[in-house]
C-alpha positions in Angstrom: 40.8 159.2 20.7 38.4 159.6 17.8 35.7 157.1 17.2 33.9 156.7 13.6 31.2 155.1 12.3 30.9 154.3 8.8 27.9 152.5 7.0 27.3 151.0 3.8 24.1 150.3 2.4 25.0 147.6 -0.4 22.6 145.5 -2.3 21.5 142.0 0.3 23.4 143.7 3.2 24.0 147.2 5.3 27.8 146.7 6.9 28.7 149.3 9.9 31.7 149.5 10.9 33.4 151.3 14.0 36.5 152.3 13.7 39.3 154.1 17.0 42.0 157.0 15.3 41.7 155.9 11.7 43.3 152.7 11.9 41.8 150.6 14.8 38.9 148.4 13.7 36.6 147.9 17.3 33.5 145.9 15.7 32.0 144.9 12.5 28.3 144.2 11.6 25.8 143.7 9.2 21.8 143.5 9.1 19.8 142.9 5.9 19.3 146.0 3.8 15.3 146.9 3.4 15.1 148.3 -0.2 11.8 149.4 1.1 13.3 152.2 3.6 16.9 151.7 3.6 17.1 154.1 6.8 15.5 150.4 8.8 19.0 148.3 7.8 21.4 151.2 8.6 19.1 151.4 12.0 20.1 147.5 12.4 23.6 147.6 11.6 24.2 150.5 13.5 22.7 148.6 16.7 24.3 145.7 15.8 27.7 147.4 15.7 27.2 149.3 19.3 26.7 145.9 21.2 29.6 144.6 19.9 31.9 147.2 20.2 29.7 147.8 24.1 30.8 151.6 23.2 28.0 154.8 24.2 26.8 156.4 21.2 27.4 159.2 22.7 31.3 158.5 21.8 30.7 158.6 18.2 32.6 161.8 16.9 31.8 161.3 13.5 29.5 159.0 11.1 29.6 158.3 7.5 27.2 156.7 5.2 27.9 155.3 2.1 25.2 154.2 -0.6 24.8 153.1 -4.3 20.8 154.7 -3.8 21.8 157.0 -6.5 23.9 154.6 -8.7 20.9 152.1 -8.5 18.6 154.6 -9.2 19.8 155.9 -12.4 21.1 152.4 -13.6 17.0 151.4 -12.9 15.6 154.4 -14.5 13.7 155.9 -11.3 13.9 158.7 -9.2 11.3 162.1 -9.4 9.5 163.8 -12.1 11.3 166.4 -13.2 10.9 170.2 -15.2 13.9 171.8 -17.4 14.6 175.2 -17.7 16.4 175.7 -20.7 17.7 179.5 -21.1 19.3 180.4 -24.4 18.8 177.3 -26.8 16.9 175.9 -29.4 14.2 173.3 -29.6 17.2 171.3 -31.5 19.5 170.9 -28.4 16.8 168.8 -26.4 17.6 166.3 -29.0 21.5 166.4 -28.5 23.5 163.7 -26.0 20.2 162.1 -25.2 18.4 165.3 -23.3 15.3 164.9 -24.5 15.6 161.0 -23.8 16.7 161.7 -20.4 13.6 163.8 -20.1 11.0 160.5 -20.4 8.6 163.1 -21.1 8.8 165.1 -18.4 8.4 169.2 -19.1 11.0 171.5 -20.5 10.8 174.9 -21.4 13.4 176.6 -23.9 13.7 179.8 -22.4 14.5 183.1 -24.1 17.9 184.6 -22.1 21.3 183.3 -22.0 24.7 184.8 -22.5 27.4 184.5 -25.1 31.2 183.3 -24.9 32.4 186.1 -23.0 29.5 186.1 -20.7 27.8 189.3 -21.6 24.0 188.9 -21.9 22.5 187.7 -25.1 19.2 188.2 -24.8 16.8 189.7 -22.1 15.8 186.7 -19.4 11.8 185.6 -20.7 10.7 185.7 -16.3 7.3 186.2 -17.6 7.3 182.9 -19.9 9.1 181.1 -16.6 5.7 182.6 -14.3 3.7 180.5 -16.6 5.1 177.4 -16.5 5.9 177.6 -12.6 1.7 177.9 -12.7 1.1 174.7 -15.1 3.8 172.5 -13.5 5.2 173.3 -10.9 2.4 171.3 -8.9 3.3 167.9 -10.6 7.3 168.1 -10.2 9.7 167.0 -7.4 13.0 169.5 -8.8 13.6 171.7 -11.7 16.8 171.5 -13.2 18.3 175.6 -15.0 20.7 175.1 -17.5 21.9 178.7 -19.1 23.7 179.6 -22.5 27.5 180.0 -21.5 26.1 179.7 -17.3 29.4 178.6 -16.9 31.1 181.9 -17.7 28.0 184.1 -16.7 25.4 182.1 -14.3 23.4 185.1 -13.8 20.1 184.2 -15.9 20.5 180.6 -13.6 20.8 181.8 -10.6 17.5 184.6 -11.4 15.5 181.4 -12.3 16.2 179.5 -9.3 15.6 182.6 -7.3 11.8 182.9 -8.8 11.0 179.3 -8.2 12.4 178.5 -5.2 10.0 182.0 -4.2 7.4 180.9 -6.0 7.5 177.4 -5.8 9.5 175.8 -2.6 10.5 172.7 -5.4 14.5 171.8 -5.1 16.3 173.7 -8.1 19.6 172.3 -9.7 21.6 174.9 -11.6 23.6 173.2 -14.0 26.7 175.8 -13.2 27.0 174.5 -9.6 27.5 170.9 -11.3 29.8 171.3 -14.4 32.5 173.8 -15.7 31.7 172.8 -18.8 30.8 174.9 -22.0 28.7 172.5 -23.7 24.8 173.3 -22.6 23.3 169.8 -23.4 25.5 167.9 -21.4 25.1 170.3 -18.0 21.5 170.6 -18.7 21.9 166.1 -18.7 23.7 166.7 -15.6 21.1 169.1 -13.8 18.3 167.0 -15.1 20.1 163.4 -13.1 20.5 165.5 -10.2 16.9 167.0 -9.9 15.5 163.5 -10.4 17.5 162.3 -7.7 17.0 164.9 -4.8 13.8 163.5 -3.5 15.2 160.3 -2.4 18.4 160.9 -1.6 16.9 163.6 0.9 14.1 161.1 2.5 17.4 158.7 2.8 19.7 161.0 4.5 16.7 162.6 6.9 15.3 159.0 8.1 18.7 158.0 8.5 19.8 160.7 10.7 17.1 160.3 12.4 17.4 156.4 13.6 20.4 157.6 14.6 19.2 159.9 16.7 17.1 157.2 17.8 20.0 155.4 18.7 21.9 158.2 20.8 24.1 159.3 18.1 24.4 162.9 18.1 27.6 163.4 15.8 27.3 164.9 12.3 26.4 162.7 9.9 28.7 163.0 6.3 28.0 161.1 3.2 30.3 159.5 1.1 31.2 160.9 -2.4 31.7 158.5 -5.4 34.9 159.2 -5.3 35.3 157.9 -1.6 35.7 161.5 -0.7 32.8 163.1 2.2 30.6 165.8 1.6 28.1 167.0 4.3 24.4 165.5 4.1 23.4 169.4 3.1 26.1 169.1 0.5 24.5 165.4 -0.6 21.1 166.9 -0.4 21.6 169.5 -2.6 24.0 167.6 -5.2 23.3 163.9 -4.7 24.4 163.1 -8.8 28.2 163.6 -6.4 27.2 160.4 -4.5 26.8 158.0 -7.5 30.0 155.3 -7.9 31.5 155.1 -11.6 
């Protein structure tokens, strides 16, 4: 007999929940959600659910965290600085569907590279140009986001940009092929850019929170819920944490 825990991280209060073969509800419970670390309410919940329940943690076969951190963020305008790589466009198509906007300033580079419709290479990948700009801002950014001409149907000039930073850099990269199957470059390089900004908190969430359950005894894998109430693995929400926000 399975036992779950899920926990929800809403906006006064973080619910857990435990939960016997998908169906039996053992013990409900709820602490005060600390904006300030939200990993100290799912903590209290969590305890607060284990006494009630009087279950081992060591029981738990599976745990599930659900949170609007990403929604909130994004409705609230916060999350990380940010640095687009733009590989195949035009100074123009910063300004198109609100990319430039979305930017608030932070660093872009248009890139020369890309590839056209039927995904051979339209122009030689500018590394050299992309070495530069690692060197002025890499320092000051918490993700890059690569969006590519036509990625979609040829991600190769993505996928040789996220290579050289993540070697020269360590930063988190989004490549905008990974997120969309779309054609149309502005809105995947929107896409990448949300995502980018976001990987810096929804990591510091999912880490601290693992880790008070740990605390707690809890030593089954932790999944996050999608915004589609599907899970995904925390590596999964790490890496693509623009999946978690609720619509």
């Amino acid at each position: 007999m399975a036992l779950l825990l899920g926990v929800d991280t809403g906006g006064t209060y973080t619910d857990a929940v435990l939960i016997r073969d998908d169906r039996d509800v053992l013990a409900k419970a709820k602490a005060l959600t600390t904006r300030q670390d939200l990993a100290i309410g799912v903590g209290e919940a969590v305890a607060a659910v284990l006494a009630e329940a009087a279950v081992e943690p060591g029981e738990i076969a599976l745990a599930a965290l659900s949170t609007t951190l990403a929604t909130n963020a994004l409705v609230e305008g916060q999350g990380g600085r940010v640095a687009l790589i733009y590989i195949g466009f035009g100074e123009a198509d910063l300004d198109r569907h609100g990319l430039r906007e979305a930017l608030k300033g932070d660093p872009a580079l248009v890139l020369a590279g890309g590839h056209s419709h039927s995904g051979g290479e339209a122009a030689p990948l500018d590394t050299e140009a992309l070495r530069v700009f690692l060197q002025q801002e890499a320092a000051s950014v918490s993700g890059f986001a690569i969006a590519g001409q036509f990625a979609t149907r040829n991600p190769a000039h993505e996928l040789e940009v996220a290579r050289i930073i993540a070697e020269e850099t360590g930063v988190p990269v989004t490549c905008s092929h990974q997120l969309s199957a779309r054609l149309n470059g502005p809105k995947r390089a929107l896409t990448a850019v949300l995502n980018a900004r976001l990987i810096g908190m929804i990591d510091r969430l999912i880490g601290r929170a693992e880790t008070r359950l740990a605390d707690l005894g809890i030593t089954a894998q932790m999944m996050v819920v999608r915004g589609d109430g599907a899970l995904m693995s925390s590596e999964q929400a790490r890496a693509r944490p623009i999946e978690t926000i609720r619509l």
